[in-house]
MARPASE-37165 format. One record per residue (C-alpha): z, y, x. Coordinates in Angstrom, 2 decimals. Layout:
% residues N
<r w="Z" v="Y" u="X"/>
...
% end
This chain:
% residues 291
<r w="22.47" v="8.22" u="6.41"/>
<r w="19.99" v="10.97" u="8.00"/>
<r w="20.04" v="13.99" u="5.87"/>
<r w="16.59" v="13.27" u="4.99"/>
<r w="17.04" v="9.87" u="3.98"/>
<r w="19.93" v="11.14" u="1.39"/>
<r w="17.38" v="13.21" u="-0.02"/>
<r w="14.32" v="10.31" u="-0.09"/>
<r w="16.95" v="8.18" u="-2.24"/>
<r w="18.39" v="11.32" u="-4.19"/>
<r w="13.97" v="11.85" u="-5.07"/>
<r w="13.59" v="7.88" u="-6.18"/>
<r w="16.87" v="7.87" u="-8.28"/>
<r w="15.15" v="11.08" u="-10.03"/>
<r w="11.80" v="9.55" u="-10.26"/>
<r w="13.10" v="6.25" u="-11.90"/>
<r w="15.19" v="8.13" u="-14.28"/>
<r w="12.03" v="10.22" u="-15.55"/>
<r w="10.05" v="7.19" u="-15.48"/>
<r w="12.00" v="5.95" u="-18.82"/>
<r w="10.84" v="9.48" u="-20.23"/>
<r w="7.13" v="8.71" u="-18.91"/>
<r w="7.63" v="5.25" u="-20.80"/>
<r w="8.32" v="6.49" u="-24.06"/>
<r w="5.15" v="8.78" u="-24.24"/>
<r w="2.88" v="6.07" u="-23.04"/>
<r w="4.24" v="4.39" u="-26.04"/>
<r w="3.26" v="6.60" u="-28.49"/>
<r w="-0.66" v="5.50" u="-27.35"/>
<r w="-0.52" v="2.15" u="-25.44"/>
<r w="1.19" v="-1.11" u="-27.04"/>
<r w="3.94" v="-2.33" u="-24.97"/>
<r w="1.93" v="-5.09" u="-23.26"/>
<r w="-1.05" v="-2.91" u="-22.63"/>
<r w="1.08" v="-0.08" u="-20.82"/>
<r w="2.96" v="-2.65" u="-18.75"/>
<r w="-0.36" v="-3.81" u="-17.62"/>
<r w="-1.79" v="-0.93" u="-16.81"/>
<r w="1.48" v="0.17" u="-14.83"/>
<r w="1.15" v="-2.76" u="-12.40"/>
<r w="-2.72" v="-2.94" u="-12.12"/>
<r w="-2.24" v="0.50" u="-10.75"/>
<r w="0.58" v="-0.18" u="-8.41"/>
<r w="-1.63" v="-3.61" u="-7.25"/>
<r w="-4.89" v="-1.04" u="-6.42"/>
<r w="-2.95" v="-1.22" u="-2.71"/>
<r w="-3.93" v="-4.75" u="-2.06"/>
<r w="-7.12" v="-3.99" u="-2.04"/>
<r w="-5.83" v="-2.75" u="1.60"/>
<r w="-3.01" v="-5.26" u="2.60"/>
<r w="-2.70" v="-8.75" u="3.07"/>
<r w="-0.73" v="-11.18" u="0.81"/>
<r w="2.77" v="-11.62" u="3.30"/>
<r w="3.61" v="-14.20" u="4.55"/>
<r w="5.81" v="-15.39" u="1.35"/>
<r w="4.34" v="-18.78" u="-1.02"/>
<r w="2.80" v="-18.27" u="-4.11"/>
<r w="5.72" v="-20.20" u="-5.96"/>
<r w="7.79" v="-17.55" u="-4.49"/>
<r w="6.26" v="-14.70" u="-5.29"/>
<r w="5.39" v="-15.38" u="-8.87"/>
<r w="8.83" v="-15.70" u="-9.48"/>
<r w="9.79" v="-12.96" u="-7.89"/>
<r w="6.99" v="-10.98" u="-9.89"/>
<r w="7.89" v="-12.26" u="-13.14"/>
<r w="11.59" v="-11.66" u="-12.98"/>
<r w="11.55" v="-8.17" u="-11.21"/>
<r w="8.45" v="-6.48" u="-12.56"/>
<r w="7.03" v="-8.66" u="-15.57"/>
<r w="10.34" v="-9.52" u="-17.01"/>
<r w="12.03" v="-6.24" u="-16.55"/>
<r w="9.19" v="-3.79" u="-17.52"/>
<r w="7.87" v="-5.77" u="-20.55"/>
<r w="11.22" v="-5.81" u="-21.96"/>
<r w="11.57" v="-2.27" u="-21.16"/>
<r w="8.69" v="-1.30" u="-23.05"/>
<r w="9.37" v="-3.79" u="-26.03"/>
<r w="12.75" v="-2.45" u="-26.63"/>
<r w="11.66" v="1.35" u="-26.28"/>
<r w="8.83" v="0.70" u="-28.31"/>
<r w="11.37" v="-0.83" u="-31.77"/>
<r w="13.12" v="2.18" u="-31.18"/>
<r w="15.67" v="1.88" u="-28.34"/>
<r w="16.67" v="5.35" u="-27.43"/>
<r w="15.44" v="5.86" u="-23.93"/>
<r w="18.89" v="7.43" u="-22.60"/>
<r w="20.55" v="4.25" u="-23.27"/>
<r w="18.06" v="2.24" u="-21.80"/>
<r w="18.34" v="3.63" u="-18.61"/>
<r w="22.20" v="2.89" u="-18.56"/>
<r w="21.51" v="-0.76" u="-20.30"/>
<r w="18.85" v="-1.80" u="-16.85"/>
<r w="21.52" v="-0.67" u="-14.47"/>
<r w="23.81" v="-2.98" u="-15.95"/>
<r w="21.93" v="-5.38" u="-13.66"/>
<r w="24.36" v="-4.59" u="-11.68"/>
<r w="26.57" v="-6.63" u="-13.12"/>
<r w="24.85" v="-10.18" u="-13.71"/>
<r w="23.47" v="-10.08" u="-10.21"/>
<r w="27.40" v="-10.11" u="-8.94"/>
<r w="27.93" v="-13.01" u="-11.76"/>
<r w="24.74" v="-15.20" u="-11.21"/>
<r w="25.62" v="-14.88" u="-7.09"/>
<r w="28.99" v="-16.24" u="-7.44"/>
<r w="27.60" v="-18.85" u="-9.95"/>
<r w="25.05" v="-19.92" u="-7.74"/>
<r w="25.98" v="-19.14" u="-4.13"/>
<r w="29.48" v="-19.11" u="-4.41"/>
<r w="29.87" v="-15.31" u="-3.64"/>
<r w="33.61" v="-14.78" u="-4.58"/>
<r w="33.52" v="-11.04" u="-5.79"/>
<r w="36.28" v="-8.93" u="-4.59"/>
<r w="38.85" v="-7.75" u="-6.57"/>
<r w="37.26" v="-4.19" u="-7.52"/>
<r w="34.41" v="-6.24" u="-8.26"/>
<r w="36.14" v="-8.26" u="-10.70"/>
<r w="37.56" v="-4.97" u="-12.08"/>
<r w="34.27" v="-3.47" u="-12.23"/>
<r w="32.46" v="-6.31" u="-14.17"/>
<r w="35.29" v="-6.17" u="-16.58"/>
<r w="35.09" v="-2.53" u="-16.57"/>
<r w="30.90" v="-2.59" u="-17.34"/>
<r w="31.50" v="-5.34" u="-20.29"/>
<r w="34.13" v="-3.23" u="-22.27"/>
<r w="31.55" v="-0.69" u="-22.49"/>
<r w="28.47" v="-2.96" u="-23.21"/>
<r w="30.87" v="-4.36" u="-26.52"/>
<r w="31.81" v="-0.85" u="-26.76"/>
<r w="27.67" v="-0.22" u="-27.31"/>
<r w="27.35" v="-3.36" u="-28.92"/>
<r w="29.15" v="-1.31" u="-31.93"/>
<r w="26.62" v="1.00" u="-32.45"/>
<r w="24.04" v="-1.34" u="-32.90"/>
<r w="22.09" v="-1.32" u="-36.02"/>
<r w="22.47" v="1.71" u="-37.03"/>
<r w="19.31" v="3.80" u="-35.17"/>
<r w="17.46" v="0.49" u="-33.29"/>
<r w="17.78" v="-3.11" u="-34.50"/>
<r w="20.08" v="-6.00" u="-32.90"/>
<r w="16.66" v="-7.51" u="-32.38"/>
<r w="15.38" v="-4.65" u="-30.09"/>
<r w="18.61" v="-3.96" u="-28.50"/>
<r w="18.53" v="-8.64" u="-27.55"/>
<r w="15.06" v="-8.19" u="-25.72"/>
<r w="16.50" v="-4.61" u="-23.65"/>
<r w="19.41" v="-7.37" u="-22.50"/>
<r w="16.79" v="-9.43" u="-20.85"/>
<r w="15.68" v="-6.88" u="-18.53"/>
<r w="18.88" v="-6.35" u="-16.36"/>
<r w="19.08" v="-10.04" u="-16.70"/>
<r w="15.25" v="-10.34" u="-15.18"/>
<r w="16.06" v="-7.75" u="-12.88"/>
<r w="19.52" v="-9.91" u="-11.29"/>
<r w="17.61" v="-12.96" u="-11.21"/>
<r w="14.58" v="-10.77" u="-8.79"/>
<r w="17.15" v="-9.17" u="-6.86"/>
<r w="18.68" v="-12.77" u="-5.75"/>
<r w="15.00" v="-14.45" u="-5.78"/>
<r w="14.18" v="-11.55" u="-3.49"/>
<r w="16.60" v="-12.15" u="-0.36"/>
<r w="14.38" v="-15.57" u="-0.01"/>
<r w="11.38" v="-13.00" u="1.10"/>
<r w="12.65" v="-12.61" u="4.60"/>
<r w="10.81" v="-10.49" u="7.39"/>
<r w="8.33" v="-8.89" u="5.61"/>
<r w="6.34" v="-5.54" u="5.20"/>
<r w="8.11" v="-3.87" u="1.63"/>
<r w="4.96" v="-2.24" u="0.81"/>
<r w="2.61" v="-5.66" u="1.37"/>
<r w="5.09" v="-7.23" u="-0.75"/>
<r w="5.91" v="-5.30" u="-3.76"/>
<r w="1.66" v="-3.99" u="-4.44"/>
<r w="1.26" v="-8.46" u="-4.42"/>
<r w="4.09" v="-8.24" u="-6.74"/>
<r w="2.42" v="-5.73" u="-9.00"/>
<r w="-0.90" v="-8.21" u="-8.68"/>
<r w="1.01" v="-11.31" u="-9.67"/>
<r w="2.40" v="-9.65" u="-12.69"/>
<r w="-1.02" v="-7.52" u="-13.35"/>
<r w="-2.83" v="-10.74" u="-14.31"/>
<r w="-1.04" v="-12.44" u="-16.75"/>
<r w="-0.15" v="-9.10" u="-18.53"/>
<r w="-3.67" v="-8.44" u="-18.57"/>
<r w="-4.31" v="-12.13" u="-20.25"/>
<r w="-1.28" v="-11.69" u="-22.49"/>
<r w="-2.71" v="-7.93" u="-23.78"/>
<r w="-6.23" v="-9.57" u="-24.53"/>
<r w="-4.51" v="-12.30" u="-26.52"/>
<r w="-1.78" v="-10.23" u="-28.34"/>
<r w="-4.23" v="-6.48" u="-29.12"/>
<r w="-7.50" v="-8.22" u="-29.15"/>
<r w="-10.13" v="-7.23" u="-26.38"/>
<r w="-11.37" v="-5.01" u="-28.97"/>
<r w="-8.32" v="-2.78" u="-29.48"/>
<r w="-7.58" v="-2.88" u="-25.95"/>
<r w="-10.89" v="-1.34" u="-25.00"/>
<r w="-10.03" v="1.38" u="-27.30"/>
<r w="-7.20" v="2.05" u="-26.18"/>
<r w="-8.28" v="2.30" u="-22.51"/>
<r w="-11.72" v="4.53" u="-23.67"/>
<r w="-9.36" v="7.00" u="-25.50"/>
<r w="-6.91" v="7.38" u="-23.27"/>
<r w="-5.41" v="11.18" u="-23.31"/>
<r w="-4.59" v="13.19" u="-20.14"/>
<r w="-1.33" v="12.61" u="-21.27"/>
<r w="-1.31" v="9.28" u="-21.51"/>
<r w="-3.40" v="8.97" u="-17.90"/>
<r w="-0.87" v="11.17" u="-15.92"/>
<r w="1.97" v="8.67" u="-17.31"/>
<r w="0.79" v="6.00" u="-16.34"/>
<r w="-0.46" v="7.30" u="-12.93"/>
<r w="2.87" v="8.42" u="-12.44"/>
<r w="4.59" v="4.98" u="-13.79"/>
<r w="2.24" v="2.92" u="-11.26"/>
<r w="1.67" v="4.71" u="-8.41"/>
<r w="4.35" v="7.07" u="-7.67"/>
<r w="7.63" v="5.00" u="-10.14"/>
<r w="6.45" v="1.80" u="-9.08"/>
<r w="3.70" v="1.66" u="-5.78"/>
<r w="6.01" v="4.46" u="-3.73"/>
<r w="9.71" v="4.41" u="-5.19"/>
<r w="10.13" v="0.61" u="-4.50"/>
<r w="8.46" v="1.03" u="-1.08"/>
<r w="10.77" v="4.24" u="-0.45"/>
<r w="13.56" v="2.34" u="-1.70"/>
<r w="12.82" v="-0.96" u="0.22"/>
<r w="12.75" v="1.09" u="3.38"/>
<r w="15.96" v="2.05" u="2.92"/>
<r w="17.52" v="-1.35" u="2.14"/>
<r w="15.78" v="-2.69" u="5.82"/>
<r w="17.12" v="0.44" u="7.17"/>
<r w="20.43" v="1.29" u="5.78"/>
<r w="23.54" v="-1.51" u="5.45"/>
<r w="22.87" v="-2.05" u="0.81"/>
<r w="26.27" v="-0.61" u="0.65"/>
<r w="25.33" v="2.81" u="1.96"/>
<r w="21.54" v="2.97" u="-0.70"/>
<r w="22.37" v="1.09" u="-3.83"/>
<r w="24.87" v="3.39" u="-5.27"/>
<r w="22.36" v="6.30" u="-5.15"/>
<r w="20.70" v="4.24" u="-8.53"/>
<r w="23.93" v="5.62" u="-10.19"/>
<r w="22.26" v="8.84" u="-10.43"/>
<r w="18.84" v="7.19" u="-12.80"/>
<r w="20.72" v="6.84" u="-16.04"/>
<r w="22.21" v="10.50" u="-15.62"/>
<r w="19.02" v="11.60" u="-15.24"/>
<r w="17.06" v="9.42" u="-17.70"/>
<r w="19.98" v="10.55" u="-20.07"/>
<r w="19.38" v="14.20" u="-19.17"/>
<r w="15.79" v="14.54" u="-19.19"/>
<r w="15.55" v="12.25" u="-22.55"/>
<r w="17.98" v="14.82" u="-24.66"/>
<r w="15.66" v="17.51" u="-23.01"/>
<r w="12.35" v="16.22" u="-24.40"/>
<r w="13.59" v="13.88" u="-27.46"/>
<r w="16.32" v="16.06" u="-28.30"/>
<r w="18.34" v="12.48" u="-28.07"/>
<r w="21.73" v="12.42" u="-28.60"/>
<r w="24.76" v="9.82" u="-29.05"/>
<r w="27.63" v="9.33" u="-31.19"/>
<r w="31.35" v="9.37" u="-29.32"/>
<r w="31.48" v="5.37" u="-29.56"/>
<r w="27.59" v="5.35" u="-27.79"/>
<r w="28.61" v="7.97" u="-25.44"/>
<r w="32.05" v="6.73" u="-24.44"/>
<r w="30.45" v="2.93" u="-23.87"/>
<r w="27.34" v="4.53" u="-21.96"/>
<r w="29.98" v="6.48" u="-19.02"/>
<r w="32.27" v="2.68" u="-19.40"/>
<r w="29.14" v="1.22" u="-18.43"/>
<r w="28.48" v="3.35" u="-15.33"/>
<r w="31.76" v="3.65" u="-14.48"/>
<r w="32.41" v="0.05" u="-14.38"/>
<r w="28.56" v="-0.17" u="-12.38"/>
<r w="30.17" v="2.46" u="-9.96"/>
<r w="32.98" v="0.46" u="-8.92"/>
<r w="31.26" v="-2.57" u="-8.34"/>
<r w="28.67" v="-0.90" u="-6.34"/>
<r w="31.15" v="1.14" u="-4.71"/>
<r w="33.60" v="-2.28" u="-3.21"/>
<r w="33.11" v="-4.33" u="-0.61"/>
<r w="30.32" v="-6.90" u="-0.44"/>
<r w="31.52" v="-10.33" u="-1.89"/>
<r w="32.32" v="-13.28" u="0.45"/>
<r w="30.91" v="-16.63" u="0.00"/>
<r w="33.27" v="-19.46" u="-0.84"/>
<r w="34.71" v="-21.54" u="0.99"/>
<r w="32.75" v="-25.16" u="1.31"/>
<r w="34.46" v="-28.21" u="0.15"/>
<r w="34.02" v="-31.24" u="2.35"/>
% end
């Protein structure tokens, strides 16, 4: 990779690891649904520019809902009941590893064997985690941070089906198709009412957040990063994202003062360990066809 490049994906890993940080205030004066909405209607103001691509509607409302909608709203649940935010950063990564397990499921990509090792690697220190539930968060809130990496596999593979397309077109339509329905589901789950008040009291704090969530985490990291996925083999960009939970971990026990037990800590560096040396192997093959 050009030196420059390195440092475009060394600047996104950063951003997305402060954006769990930027999260976590929001919280503190936007409901979950409310700042989820607000973090894609910002990231959708490009399509006021752009044309939809040239992907179908059925596509890219799935897409939407698994990559953005699914991932962030869980994101902001989970934070919200009290998920620490260093954690969270290392749980999402963990896509990682049902991406590799719902391709071989339903493509028939064979992973390799440091794959394999990797995936086995990742789930010791999930269960390892897994044991330190209940004590500071719920089981409840740590079951709805699970469905983000899950949301975020099933994008990742819905995503290859959006061939030959402009990134940035097709991540602000994302943003739209998940802006709407968040929108309808805030109105029905805060009442318009508490919404508007929200929105009409809104801090500086609370504005820079979210500009920072929608246009610069969401609208310019994902275009940054799809740039370098159309221009660099995946093998050579993806394992930058090891650096986001080292920095949402650092910059969280700078500003929360969070900290984790030896069990916590020990499954959080399992987890990116394991993440590491699936991301670090060779791509999986596809299986063989039967006659």
């Amino acid at each position: 990779m050009k030196p420059a490049d390195v440092v475009i994906a060394v600047l996104v890993a950063v951003i997305w690891g402060l954006a769990f940080v930027a999260s976590r205030i929001a919280l503190d004066e936007f409901s979950p649904e409310l700042m989820t909405t607000l973090r894609f209607s910002i990231a959708a103001l490009p399509c006021l520019l752009v044309r939809k691509p040239d992907v179908s509607w059925p596509l890219l409302m799935a897409i939407s809902f698994s990559l953005f909608l699914g991932q962030f709203l869980a994101q902001a649940f989970a934070i919200a009941k009290g998920v620490p935010v260093g954690l969270s950063s290392v749980i999402v990564q963990s896509q990682a590893l049902f991406t590799i397990a719902f391709a071989a499921m339903l493509f028939g990509e064979r992973p390799t064997r440091m794959q394999t090792i990797g995936i086995g690697v990742a789930t010791v220190g999930l269960l390892m985690i897994c044991g330190t539930v209940g004590y500071d968060f719920s089981i409840g809130a740590f079951a709805i941070l699970m469905i983000s990496p899950v949301s975020f596999a099933v994008g990742n593979l819905l995503l290859r089906r959006a061939q030959n397309v402009r990134m940035f077109d097709l991540f602000a339509w994302l943003c739209l198709a998940a802006a709407v329905p968040l929108l309808a589901l805030t109105l029905v789950s805060n009442g318009p009412a508490p919404t508007w008040h929200a929105l009409s009291h809104m801090s500086l704090t609370g504005l820079l957040c979210m500009l920072g969530l929608g246009g610069i985490s969401t609208s310019i990291a994902y275009w940054l990063w799809g740039r370098l996925l159309r221009d660099y083999p995946a093998a050579q960009v993806v394992p930058f994202a090891l650096l986001v939970p080292f920095v949402g971990s650092a910059a969280s026990s700078v500003v929360f003062g969070e900290t984790f037990g030896p069990l916590r800590l020990a499954g959080m560096v399992t987890v990116i360990g394991g993440i590491a040396i699936m991301l670090l192997s060779k791509r999986p093959q596809a299986l063989p066809k039967i006659a």
